[in-house]
N, C-alpha and C positions, 0 to 999 in steps of 0.2 A: 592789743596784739590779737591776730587772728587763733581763732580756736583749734587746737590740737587736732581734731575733727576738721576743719575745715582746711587745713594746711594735707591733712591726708586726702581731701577730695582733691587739690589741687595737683598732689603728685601724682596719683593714680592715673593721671592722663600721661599715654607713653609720648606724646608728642612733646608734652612742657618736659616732662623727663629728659628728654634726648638735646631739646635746648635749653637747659638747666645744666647737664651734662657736659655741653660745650662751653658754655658761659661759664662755668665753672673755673676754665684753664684763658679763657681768652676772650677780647673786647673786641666785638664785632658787629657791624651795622645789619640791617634787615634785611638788606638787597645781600649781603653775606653771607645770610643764615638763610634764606632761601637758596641760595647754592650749596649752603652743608648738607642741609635737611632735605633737600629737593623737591621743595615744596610751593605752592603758592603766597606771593607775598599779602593778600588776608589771612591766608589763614595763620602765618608766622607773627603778622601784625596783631590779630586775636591773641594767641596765648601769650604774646608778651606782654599784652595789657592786664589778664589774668594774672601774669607772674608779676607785673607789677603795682597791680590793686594788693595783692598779698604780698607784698614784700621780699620777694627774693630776688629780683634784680631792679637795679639802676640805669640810668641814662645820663648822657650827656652829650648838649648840640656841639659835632663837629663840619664847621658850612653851613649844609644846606642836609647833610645828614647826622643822624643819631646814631652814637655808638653806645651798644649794649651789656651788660658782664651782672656776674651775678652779684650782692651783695653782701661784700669784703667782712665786714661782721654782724654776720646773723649772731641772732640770741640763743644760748643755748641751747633749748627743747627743737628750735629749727634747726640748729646746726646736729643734733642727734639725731633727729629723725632724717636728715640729708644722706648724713652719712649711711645710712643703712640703704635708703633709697638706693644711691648712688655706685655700692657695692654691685647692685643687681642692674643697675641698669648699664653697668659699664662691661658687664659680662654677655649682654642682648646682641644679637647680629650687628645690628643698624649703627653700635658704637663704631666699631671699627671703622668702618665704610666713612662715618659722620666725620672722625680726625682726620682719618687720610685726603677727604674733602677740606679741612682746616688748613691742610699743610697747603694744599693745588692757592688756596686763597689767599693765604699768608706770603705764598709765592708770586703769586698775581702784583700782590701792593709791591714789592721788591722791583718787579722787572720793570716797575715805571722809574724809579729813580735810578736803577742802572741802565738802559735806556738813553733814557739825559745825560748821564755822564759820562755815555762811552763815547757820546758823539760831542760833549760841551767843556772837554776839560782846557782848551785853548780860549776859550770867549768867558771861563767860569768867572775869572776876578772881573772883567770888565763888564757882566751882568749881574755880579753883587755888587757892585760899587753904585749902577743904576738903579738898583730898589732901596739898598739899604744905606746907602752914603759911605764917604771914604771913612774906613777904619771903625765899624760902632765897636767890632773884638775888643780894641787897643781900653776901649772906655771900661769894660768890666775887671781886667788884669789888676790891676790896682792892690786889691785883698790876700791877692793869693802869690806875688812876687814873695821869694825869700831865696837867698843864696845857693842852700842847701840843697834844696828842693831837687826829686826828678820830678817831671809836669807829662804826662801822659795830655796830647792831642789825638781825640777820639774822633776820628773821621776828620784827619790834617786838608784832605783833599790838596791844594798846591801849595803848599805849607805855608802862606802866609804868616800865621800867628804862628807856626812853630819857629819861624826866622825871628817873629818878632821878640819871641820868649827866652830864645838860645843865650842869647848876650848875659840877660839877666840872671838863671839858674843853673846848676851844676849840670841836669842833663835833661834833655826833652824826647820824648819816645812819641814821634807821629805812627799812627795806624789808619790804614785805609784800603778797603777790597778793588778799589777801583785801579789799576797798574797806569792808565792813563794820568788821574791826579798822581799818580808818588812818582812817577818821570817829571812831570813838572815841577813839584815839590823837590826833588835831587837835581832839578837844574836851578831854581831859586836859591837854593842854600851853598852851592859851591862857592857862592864870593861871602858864607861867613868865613869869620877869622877863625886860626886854629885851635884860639880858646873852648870854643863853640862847641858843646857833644850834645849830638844830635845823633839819634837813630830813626831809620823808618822801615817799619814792617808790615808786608804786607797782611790781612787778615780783616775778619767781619766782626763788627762791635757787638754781637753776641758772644763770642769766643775769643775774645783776645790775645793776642801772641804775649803775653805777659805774664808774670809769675804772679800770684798771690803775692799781696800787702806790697810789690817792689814801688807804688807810686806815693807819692806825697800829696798830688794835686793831679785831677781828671778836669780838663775841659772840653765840651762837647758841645761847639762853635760853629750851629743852622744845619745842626745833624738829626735831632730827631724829627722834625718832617719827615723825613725822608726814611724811615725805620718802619716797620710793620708792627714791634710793639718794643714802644719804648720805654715799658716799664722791664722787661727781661735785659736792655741796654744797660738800664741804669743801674741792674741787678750784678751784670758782671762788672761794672764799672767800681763797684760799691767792693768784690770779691778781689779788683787787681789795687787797690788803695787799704796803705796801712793802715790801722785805729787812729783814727782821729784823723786821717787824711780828709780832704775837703775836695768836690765835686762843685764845677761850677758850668753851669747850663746857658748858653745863649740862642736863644727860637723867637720864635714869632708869637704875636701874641692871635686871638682868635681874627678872621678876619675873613669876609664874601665873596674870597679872590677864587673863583674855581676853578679860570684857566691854568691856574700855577699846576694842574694836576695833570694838566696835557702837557703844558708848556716845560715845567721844569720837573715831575716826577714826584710833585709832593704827595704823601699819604696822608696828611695829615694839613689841616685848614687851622694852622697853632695851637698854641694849647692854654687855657686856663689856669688862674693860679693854685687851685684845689686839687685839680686833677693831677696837673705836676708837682705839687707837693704830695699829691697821697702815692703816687708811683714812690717819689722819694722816700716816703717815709716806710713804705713797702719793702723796697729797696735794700734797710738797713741804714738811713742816715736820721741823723737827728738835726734841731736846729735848723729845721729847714726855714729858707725865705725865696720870695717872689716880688721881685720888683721890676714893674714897669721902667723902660728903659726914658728919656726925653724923647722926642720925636727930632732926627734930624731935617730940618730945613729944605736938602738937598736931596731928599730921597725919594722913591716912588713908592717903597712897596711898604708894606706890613709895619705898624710899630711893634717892638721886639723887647723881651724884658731878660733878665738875668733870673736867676733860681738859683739858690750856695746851697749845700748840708754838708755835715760833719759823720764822716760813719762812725758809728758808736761801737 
């Protein structure tokens, strides 16, 4: 472990400070943190080689870029000396300025996948069906059917699986900010039967139109792409699901598709099984798992896995 001393040379630089500072709250690539920091991309490429010869942040390849945050459990004597750091450097001019630059970028990754869906919510099912084959949703449902159950559909978009889940459980709560998908989605579900309770409200998967503990089961079916950080997703997800309720993730797995970012608004180029397990386990659930999905046959785009936990 690096020496007490040398971990204090290392903060004494107000630059790694200020992206220490941000990394702290959020995972963001280089070309990001030169827009926080306003800086040039060596010299933000420098200190984060610094900060990560010394250990206080992590990486991981998303594409063709690398996304950065700081390192979720430092060792004690780090994490003390952070904290004191961090007191003073959150009180410096440049803090302020630095977030309110977080939020413009945060906002940036957003307007791409809204964007795409305000213009794509009529062609949406028949350009999922062309990358990902008919039906992969229907293959994960399996675990998580039970009578009882209400099923929270986290970003329903044109309710497909919320039509398909209706029949089976007592009531399904689709959510989605996009007013284009939930007209679709309320013209799909008028020919279920009256058995069928189905709600859909509008609202964004960081805030959920949902009460505390009211779900039994969250599914969240080729939505975090498209999220700016889907570890705070999976945090209210975790917040509107009783003890013991179950979270079940369908995405992409990693993949060098970078058109998907112009073409359909993705943020995110999949995710890995660690990383979407450490969000979940962040999150609040336990028993997390990650499983690679089969590859369908008939598909073009991305293979795709499943992700369960259990909030403890």
């Amino acid at each position: 472990m690096p020496h007490v001393f040398d971990r204090l040379g290392t903060l004494s630089d107000a630059t790694r400070s200020r992206l220490l500072l941000v990394l702290d709250r959020h995972e963001l690539t280089v070309g990001e943190l030169c827009a926080v920091l306003q800086l040039p991309q060596s010299t933000v490429s420098r200190h984060l080689k610094v900060l990560a010869d010394e250990g206080w942040v992590v990486s991981h390849a998303d594409g063709t870029s690398r996304n950065y945050r700081m390192v979720p459990d430092l060792a004690a004597p780090a994490r003390a000396l952070w904290r004191v750091v961090r007191s003073q450097a959150a009180e410096a001019v440049p803090a302020a300025d630095d977030e309110a630059r977080v939020r413009s970028v945060l906002a940036e990754r957003r307007s791409r996948s809204r964007a795409f869906f305000s213009s794509a919510a009529g062609q949406w099912d028949a350009l999922k069906t062309e990358l990902f084959g008919e039906r992969p949703d229907l293959a994960a449902l399996p675990a998580l059917l039970d009578p009882a159950w209400t099923v929270g559909d986290l970003g329903c978009g044109t309710g497909q699986l919320t039509a398909s889940l209706a029949p089976f459980v007592a009531r399904v709560v689709g959510v989605d900010e996009s007013e284009a998908m939930l007209a679709a989605a309320r013209a799909r579900l008028e020919g279920l039967g009256e058995g069928a309770q189905v709600e859909l409200r509008p609202g964004v998967l960081e805030d959920l139109p949902v009460v505390d503990a009211e779900l039994d089961a969250a599914i969240l079916a080729l939505v975090l792409v498209y999220v700016p950080d889907p570890g705070a997703v999976l945090a209210e997800a975790a917040r509107a699901l009783r003890p013991g309720g179950r979270v079940l993730v369908l995405d992409l797995m990693p993949h060098q598709r970078e058109e998907y970012r112009e073409r359909m608004g993705h943020v995110w180029q999949g995710f890995e099984g660690a990383t979407l397990q450490g969000w979940l386990g962040a999150a609040g659930f336990g028993r997390t798992r990650y499983v690679p999905m089969a590859p369908d046959p008939g598909a073009r785009g991305p293979r795709l896995f499943t992700a369960t936990g259990e909030k403890v």
